[in-house]
ZALO-228601 format. One record per atom (N, C-alpha, C, CB): x, y, z; residue in three letters. Coordinates in steps of 0.1 Angstrom, whole numbers, plus 5000, padded with zeros to 4 digits. Glycine has a CB too. Example, Ala and Ser with C-alpha at 12.3 -4.5 7.8 and 13.67 -1.06 7.14 Angstrom:
513249435078ALA/512349555078ALA/513249675078ALA/511349555090ALA/512849785071SER/513749895071SER/512950005079SER/514149945057SER/
% end
This chain:
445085256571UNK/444185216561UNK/442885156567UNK/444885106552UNK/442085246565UNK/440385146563UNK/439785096555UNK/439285196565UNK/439184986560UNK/438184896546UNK/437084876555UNK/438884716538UNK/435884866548UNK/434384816549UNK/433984716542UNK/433584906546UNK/433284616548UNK/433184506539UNK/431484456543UNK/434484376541UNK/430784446542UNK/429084436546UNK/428484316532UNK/427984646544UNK/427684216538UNK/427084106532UNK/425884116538UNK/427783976532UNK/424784006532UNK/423283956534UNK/423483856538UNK/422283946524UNK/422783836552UNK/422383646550UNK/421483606546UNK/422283556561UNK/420783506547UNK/420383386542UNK/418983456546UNK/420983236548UNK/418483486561UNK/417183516565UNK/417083636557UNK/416983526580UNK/417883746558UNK/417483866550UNK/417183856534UNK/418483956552UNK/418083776530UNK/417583736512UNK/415683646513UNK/419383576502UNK/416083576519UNK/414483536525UNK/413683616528UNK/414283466536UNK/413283666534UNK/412783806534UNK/412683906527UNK/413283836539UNK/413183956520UNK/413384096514UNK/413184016500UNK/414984196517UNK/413483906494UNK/413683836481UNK/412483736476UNK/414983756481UNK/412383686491UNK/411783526489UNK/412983376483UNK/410483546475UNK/414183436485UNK/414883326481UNK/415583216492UNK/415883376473UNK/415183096489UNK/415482976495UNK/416882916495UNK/414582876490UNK/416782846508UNK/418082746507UNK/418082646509UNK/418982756513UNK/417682516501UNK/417282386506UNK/418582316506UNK/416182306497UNK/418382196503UNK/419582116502UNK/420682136488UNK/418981966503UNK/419682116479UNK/420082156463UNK/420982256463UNK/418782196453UNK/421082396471UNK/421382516474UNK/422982486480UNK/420282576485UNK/423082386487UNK/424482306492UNK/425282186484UNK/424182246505UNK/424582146479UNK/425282016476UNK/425082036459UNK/424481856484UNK/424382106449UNK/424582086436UNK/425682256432UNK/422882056427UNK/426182246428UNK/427382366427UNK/426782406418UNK/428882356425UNK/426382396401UNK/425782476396UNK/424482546395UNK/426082446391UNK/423482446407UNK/421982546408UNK/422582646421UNK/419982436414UNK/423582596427UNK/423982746435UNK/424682856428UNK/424982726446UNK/425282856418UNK/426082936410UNK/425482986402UNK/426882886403UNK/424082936398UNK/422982976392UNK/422383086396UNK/422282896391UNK/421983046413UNK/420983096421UNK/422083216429UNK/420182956431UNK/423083216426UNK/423983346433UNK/424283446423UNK/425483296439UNK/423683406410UNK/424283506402UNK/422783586403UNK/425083446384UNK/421783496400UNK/420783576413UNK/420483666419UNK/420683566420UNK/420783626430UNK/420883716443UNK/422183826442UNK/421083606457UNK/423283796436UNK/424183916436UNK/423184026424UNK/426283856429UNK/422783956414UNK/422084076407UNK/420784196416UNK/421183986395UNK/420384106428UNK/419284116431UNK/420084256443UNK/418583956436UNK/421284216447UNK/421484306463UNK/422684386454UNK/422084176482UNK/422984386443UNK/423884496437UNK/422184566435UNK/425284446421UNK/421384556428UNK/420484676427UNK/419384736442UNK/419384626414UNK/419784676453UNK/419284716469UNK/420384836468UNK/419584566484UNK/421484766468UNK/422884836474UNK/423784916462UNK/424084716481UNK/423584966451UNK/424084986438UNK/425485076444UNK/422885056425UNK/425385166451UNK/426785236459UNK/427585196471UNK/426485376463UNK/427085066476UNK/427585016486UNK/428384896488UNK/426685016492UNK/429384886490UNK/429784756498UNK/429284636505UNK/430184776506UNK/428284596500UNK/427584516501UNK/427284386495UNK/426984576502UNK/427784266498UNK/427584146489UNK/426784036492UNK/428684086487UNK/426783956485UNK/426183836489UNK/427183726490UNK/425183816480UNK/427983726505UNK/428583666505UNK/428583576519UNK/429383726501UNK/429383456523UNK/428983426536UNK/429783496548UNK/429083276536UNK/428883536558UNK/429483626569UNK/430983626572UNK/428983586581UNK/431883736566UNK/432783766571UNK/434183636569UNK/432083806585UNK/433983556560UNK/434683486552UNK/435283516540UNK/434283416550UNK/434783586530UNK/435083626517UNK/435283716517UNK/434283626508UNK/436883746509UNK/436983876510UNK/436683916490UNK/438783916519UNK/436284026492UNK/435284096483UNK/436384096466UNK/434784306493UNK/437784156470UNK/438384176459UNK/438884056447UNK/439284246463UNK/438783916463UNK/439283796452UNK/437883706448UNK/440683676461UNK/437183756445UNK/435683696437UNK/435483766425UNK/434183726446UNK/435183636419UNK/434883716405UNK/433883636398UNK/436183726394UNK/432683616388UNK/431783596389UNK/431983456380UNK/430983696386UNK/432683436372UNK/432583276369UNK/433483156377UNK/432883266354UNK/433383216398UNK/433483146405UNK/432383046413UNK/434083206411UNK/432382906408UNK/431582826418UNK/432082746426UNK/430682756414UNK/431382746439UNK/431482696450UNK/431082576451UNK/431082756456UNK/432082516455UNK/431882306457UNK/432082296473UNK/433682166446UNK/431182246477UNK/430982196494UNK/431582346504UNK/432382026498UNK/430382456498UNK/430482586509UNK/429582526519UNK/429982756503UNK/430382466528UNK/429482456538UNK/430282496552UNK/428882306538UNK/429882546556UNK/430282576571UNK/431782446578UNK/428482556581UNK/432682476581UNK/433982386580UNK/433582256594UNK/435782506582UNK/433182326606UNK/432982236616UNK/431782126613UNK/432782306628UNK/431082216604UNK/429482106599UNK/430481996586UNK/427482246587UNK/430982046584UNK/431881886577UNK/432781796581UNK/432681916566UNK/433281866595UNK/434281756604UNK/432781686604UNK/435181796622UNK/431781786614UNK/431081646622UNK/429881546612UNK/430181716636UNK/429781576602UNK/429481516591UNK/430381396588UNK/429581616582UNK/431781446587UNK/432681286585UNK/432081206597UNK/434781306588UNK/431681246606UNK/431781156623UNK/430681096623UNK/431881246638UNK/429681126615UNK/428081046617UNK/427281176616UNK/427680946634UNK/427081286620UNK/426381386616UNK/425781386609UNK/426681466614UNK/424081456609UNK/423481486595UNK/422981636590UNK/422281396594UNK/423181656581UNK/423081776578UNK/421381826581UNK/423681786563UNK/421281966582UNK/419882026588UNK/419482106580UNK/419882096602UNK/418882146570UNK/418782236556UNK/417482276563UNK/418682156538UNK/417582496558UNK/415882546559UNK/415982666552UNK/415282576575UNK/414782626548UNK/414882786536UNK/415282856539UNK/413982876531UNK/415082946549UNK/415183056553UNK/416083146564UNK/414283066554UNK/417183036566UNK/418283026572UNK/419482966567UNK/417982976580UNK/420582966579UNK/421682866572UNK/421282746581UNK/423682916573UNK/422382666572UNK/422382536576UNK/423382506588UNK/422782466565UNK/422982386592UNK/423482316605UNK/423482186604UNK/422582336617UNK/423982096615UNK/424181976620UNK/422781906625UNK/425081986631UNK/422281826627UNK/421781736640UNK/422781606645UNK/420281666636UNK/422481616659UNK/423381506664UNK/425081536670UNK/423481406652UNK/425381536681UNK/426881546681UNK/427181386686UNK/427681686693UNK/428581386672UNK/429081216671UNK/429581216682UNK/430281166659UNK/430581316685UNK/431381316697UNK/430781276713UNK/431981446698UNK/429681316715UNK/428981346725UNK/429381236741UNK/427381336718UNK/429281146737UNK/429781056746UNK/430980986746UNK/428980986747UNK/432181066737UNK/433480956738UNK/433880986750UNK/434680966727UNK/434780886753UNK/435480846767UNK/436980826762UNK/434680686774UNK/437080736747UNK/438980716744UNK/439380766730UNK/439480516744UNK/440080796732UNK/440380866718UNK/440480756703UNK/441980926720UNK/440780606711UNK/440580526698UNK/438980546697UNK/441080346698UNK/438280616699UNK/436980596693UNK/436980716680UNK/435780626706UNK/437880786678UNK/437780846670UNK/438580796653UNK/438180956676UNK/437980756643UNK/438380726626UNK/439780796627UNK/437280816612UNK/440680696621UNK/441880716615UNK/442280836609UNK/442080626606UNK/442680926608UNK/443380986599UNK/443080966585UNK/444480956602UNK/443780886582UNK/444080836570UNK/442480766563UNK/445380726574UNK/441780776574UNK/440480726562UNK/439580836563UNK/439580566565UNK/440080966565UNK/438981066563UNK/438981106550UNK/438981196571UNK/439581086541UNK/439581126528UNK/438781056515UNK/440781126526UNK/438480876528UNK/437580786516UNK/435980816521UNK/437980596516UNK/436080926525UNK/434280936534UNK/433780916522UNK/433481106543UNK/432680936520UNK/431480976510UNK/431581086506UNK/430180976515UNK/431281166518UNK/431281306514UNK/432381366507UNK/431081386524UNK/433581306511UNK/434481386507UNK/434781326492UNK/435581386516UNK/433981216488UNK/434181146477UNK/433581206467UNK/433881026478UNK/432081256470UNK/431281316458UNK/431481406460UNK/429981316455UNK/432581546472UNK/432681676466UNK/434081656452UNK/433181796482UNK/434681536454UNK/435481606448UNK/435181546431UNK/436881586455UNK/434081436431UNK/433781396421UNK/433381566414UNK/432681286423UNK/432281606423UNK/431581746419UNK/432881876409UNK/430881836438UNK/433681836420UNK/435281906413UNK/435781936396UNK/436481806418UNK/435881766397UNK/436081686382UNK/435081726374UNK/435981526382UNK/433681706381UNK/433081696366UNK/432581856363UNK/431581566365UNK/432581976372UNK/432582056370UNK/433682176359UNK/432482036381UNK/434882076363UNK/435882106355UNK/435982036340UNK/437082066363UNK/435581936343UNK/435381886326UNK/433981936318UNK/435381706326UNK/432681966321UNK/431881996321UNK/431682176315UNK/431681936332UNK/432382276325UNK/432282386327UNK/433582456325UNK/431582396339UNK/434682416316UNK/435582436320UNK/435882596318UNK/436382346316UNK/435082676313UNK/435382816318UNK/434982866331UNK/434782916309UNK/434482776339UNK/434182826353UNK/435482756362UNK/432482766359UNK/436082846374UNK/437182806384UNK/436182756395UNK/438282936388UNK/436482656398UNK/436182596412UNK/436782656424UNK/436682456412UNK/435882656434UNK/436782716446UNK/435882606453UNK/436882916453UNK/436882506462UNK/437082406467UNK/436482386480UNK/438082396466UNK/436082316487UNK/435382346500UNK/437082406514UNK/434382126506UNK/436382466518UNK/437182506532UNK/437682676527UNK/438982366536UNK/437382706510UNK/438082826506UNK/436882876502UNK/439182836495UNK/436583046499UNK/435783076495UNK/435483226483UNK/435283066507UNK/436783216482UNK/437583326471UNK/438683266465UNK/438183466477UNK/439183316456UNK/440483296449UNK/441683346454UNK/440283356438UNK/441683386466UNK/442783406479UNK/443383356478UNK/442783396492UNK/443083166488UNK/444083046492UNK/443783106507UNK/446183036484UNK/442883196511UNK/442483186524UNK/442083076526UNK/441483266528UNK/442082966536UNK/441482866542UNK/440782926553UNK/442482766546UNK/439382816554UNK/438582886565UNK/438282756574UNK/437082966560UNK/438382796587UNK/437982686595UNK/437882756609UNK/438982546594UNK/436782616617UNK/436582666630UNK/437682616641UNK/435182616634UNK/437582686647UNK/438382676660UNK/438882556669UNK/437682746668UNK/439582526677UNK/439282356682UNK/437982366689UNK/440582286694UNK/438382456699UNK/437682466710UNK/435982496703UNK/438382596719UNK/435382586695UNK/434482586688UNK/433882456679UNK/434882666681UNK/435082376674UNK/434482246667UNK/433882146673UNK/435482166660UNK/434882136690UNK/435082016698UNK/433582026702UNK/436482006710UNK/433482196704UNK/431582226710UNK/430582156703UNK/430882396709UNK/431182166690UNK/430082106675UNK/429881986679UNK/430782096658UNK/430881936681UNK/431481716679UNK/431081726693UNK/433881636675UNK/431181766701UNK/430981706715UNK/429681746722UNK/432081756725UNK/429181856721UNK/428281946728UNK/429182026740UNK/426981866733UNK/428182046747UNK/429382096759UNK/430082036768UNK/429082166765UNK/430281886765UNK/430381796772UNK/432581816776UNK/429581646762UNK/432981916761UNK/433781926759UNK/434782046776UNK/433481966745UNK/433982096779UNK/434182176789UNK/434382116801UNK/433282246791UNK/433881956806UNK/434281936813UNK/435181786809UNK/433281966822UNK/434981776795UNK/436181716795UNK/437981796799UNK/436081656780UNK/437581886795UNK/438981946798UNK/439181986814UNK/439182076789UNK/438181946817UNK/438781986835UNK/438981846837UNK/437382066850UNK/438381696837UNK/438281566843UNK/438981486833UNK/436681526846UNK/439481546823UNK/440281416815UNK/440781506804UNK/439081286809UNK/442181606809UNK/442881656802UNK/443381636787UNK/443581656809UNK/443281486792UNK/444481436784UNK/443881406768UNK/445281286792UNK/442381336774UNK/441381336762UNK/440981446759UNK/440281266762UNK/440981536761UNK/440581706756UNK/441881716748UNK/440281846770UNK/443181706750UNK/443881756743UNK/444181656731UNK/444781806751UNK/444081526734UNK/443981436721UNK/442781466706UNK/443581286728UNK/441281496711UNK/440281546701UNK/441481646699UNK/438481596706UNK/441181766704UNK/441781886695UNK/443081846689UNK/442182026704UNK/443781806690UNK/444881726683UNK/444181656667UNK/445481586696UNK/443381606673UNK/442581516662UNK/442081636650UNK/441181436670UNK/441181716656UNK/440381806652UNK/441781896639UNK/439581896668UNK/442781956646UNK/443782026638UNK/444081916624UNK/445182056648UNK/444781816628UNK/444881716617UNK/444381706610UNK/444781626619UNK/443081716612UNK/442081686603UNK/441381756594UNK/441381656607UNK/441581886601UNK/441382006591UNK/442482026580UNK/441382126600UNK/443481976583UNK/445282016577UNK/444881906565UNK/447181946590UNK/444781816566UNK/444381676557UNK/443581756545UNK/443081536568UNK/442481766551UNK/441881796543UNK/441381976533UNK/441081746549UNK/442482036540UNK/442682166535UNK/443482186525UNK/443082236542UNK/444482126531UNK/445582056516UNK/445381956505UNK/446681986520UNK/444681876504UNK/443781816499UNK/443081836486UNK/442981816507UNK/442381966494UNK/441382036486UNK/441782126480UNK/440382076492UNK/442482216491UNK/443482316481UNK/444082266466UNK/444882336491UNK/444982126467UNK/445582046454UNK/444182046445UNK/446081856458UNK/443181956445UNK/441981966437UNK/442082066433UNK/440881956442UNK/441382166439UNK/441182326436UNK/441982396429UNK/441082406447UNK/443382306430UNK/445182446420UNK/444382546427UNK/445482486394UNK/444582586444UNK/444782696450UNK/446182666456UNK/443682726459UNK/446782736462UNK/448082786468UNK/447182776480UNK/449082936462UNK/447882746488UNK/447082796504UNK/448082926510UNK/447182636519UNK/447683056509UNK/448583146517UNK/447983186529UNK/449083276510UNK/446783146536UNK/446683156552UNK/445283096555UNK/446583326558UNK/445083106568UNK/443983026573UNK/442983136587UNK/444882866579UNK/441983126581UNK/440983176592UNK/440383126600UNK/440283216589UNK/440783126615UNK/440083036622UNK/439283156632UNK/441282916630UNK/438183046632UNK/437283096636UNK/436983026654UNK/436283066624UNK/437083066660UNK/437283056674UNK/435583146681UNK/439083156677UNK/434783126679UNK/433383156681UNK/433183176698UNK/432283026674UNK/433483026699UNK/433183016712UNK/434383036723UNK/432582886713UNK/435483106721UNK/436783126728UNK/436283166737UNK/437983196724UNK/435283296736UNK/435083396748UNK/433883306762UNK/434183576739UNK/434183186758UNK/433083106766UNK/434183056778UNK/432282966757UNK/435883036776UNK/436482986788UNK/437583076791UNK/437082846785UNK/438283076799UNK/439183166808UNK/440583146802UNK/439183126825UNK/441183236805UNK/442583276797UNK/443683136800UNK/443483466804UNK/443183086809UNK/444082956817UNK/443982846803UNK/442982876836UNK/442482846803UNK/442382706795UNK/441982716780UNK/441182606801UNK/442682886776UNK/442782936762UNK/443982896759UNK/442583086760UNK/444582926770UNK/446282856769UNK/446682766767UNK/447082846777UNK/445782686771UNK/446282506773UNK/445682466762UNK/445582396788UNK/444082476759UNK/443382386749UNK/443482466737UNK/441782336752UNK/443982576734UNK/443582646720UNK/444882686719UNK/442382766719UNK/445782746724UNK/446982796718UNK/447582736709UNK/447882816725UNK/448182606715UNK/448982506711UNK/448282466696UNK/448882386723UNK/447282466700UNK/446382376684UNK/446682526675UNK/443882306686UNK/445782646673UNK/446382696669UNK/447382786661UNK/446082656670UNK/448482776672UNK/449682826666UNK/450282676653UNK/450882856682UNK/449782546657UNK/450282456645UNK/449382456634UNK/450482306649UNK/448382526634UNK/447782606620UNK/448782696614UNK/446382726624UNK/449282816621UNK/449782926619UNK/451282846609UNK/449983026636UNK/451682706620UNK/453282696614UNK/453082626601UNK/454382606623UNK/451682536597UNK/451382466588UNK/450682496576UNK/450882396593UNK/449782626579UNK/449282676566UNK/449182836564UNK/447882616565UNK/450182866572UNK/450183046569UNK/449783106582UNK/448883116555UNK/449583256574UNK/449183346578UNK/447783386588UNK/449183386568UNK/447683336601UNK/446483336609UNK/445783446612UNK/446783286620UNK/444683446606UNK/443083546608UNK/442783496623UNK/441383506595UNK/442383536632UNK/442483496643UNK/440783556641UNK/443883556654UNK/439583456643UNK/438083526653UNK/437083486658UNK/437283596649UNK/437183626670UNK/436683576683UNK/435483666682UNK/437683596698UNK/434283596687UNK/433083656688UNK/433083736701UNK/432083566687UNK/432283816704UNK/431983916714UNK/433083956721UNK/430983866724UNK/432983996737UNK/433984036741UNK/434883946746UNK/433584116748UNK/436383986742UNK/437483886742UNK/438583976751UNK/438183836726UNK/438384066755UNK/439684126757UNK/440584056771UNK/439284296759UNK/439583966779UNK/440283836789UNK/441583766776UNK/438683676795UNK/441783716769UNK/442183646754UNK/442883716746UNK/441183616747UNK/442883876748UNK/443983886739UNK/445483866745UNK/443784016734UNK/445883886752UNK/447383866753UNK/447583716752UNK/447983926767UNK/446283626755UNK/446983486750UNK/446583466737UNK/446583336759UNK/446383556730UNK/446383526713UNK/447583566707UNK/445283626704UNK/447983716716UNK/449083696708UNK/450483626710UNK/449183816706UNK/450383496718UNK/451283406715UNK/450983296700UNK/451383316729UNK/450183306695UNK/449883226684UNK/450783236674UNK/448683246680UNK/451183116667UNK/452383126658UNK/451783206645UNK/452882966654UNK/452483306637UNK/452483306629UNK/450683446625UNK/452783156625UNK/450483506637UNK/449283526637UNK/449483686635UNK/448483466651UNK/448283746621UNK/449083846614UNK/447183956616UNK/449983776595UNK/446383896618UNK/444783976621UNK/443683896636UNK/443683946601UNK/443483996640UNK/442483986649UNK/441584006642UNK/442384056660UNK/440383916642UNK/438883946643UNK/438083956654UNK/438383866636UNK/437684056659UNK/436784036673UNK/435184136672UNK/438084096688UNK/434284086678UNK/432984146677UNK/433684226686UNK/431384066680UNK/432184346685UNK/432284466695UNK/432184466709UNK/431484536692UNK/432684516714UNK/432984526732UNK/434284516735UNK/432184416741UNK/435184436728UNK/436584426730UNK/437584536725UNK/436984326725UNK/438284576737UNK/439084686734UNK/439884676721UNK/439984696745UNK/439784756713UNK/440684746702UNK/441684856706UNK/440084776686UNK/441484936715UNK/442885006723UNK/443584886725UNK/442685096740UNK/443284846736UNK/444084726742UNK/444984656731UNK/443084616748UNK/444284576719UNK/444484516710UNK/445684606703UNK/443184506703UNK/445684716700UNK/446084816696UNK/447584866703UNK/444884896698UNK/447384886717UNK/448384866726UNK/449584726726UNK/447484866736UNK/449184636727UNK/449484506725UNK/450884476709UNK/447784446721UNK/449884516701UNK/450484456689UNK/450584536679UNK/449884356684UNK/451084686684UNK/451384786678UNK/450584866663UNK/452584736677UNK/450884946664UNK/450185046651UNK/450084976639UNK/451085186647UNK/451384886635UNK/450784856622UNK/449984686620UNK/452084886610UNK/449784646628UNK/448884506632UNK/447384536622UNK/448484496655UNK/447184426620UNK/445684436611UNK/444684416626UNK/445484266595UNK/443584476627UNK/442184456632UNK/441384466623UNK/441784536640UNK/440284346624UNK/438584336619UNK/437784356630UNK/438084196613UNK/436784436627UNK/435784456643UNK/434184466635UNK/436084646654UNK/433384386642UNK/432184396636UNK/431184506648UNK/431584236633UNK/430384616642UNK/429584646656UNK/428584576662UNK/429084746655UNK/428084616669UNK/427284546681UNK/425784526672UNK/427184676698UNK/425484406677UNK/424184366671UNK/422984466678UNK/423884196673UNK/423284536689UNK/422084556697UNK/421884736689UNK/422484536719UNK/423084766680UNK/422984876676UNK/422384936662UNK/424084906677UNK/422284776656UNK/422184736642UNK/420084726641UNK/423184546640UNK/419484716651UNK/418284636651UNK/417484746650UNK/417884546663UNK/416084696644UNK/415184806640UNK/414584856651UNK/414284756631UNK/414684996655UNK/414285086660UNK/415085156671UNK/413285046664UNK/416585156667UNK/417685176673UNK/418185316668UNK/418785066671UNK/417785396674UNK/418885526672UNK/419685546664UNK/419685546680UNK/420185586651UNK/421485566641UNK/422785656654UNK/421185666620UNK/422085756661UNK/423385776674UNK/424185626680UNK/422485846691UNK/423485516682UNK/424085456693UNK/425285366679UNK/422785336706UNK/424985376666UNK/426185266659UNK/426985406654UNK/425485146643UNK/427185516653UNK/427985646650UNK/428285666664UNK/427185766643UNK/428185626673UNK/428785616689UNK/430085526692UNK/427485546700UNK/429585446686UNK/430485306685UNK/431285366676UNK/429685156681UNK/431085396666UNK/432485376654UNK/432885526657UNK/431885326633UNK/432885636666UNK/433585706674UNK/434585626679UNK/432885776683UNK/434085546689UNK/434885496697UNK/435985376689UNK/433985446709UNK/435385306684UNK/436285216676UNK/437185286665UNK/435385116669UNK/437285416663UNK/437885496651UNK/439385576665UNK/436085656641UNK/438485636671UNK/439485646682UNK/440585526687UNK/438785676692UNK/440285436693UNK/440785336699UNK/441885306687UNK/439585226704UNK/441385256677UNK/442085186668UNK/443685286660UNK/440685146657UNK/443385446665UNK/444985556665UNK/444985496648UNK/446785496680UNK/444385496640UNK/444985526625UNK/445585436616UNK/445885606625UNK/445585286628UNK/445985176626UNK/445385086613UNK/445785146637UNK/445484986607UNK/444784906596UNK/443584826602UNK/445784786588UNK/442884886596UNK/441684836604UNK/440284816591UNK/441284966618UNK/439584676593UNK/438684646584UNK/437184656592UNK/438984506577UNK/435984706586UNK/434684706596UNK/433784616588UNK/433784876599UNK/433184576593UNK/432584436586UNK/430984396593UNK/433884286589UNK/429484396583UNK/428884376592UNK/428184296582UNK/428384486599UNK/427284226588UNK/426184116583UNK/424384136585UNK/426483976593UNK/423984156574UNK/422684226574UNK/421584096579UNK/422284286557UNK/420984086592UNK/419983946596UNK/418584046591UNK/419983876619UNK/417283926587UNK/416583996587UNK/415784056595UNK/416383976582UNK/415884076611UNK/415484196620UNK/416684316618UNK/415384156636UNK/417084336613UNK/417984476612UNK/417484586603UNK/419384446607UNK/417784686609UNK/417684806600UNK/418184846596UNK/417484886601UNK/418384836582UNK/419084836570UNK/419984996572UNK/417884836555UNK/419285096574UNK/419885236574UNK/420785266585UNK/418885346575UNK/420485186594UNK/421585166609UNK/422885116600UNK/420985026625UNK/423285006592UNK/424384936587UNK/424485066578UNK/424084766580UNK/424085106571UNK/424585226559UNK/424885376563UNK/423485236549UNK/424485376578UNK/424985446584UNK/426485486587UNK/424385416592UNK/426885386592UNK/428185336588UNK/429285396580UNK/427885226583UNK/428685326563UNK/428985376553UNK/429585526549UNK/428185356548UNK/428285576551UNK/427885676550UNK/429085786558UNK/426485666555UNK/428785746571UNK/429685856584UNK/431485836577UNK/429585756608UNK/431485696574UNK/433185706571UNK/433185806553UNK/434085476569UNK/432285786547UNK/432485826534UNK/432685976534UNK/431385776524UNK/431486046542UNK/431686226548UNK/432886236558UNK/430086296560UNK/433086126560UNK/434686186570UNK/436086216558UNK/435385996586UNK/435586116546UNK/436786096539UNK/437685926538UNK/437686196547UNK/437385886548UNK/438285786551UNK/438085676542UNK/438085736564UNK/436485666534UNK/436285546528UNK/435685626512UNK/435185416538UNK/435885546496UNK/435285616491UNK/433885496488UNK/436285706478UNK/432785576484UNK/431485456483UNK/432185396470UNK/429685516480UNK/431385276469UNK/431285176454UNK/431885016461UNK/432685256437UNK/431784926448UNK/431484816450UNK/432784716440UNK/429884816447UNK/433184636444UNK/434184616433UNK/433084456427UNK/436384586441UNK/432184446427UNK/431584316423UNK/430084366420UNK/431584196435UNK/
% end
């Protein structure tokens, strides 16, 4: 089975639209629900036969959205740990959002890190879920989808340890794990918890079911299969045993990482950017295993050959032997739009995909 799944970001709706993302854009749920019904009107008439949404990169899956869904605290999952920690949020039109400041940056003991048990009386986490309530009493033909979800799945989305600890720490995290094991493995300890807390949490608010979790592991391909083993397995495979079904993704080339992925508990999809063997992958974890692969940004950019991304999805169509496999790309605005629909296009004349849009 193939699927294709293609969204806009933030710079390209900027661009091509003129539409902004200030703060209001994050934190009030109905001028975003407002302003997305918007922009989906706006990129269903760009894309009227395509697969193409307005959704956030490679998080949403396309069939469980439906349009009187709004979104309460879509914010990127590691920008809300480090937010609980002292973080401040970074808002710009014409981008996504970000952090300033890592809280973590200079801890030394692990009691320097907030209780458990009082991440739930933050602030923040106090007025998303006020936003919840009064949304629901207020709007009550609209469904809330809760922060950490971003469809009507019970997908959970979150970043990685190793990826968060980069957020919360900077890269200070790297050599904590060579000079002070023990505190590297206590944060990520922390970091899992804390996501679990508050996934379940929110999930309850939300009356979602949680049936799996997507972790997003960005920065995996930054350390060696040694200390993928030690600092990331462990954390998480206790995702996998605690909240489902693990989306496993790794940015760029990973193929050092796959055989220590697939010890992960409970782990049912790879996500990996392009360059990593999906043979291998393929090899590994047999024919009927799910893969997601996005292609190569350098193939996507304006003034690129539509040969070199029909090169690639040769090779990724091969490699992958007939297997389940999803292609998934994110429109920035330097890209060339006909390079991504290229894509489309080559699988729809092969047969494999039919065009149209379920949103």
């Amino acid at each position: 089975m193939l699927k294709i799944q293609a969204s806009v970001s933030k710079g390209w709706l900027n661009r091509h639209a003129g539409f902004v993302f200030t703060d209001q854009y994050y934190f009030d749920p109905i001028f975003r629900w407002k302003q997305d019904k918007k922009i989906n009107h706006f990129v269903r008439e760009q894309f009227p036969n395509y697969a193409i949404y307005n959704m956030e990169d490679n998080l949403v899956q396309a069939n469980y959205v439906k349009e009187n869904q709004v979104l309460v605290g879509a914010i990127q999952p590691n920008m809300i740990l480090a937010a609980i920690l002292g973080a401040r949020f970074s808002f710009f039109e014409d981008k996504d959002s970000d952090v300033t400041g890592r809280p973590l940056e200079h801890i030394s003991n692990i009691q320097e890190l907030p209780s458990l048990t009082s991440i739930l009386e933050h602030s923040l986490v106090k007025n998303l879920e006020k936003q919840i309530k009064m949304i629901r009493k207020t709007y009550p033909e609209l469904r809330v989808i809760p922060p950490f979800f971003w469809d009507e799945s019970g997908r959970a989305t979150i970043h990685g340890v190793i990826t968060t600890s980069l957020k919360l720490t900077g890269d200070n995290i790297l050599m904590i794990m060579l000079d002070d094991p023990n505190l590297a493995h206590a944060i990520h300890q922390w970091i899992v918890d804390a996501y679990v807390i508050l996934i379940r949490h929110f999930a309850a608010l939300g009356n979602l079911t949680i049936t799996s979790v997507h972790v997003g592991e960005c920065a995996g391909t930054m350390i060696s299969s040694e200390l993928y083993n030690d600092f990331v397995i462990p954390y998480t495979s206790q995702l996998g045993d605690k909240l489902g079904a693990v989306r496993l993704h790794s940015c760029g080339i990973s193929n050092h990482l796959i055989k220590s992925a697939t010890r992960i508990h409970n782990l049912k999809i790879i996500d990996t950017g392009s360059g990593t063997s999906i043979l291998k992958i393929r090899e590994i974890m047999g024919k009927d295993f799910e893969i997601n692969v996005f292609p190569p940004v350098e193939a996507l950019l304006a003034g690129v050959p539509q040969s070199e991304i029909i090169s690639w999805l040769n090779k990724t169509l091969s490699e992958n032997q007939d297997g389940p496999l999803q292609i998934a790309y994110h429109l920035e605005a330097d890209y060339d739009i006909q390079n991504g629909l290229a894509i489309n296009d080559e699988l729809k004349k092969r047969g494999l995909i039919t065009v149209g849009r379920l949103y």
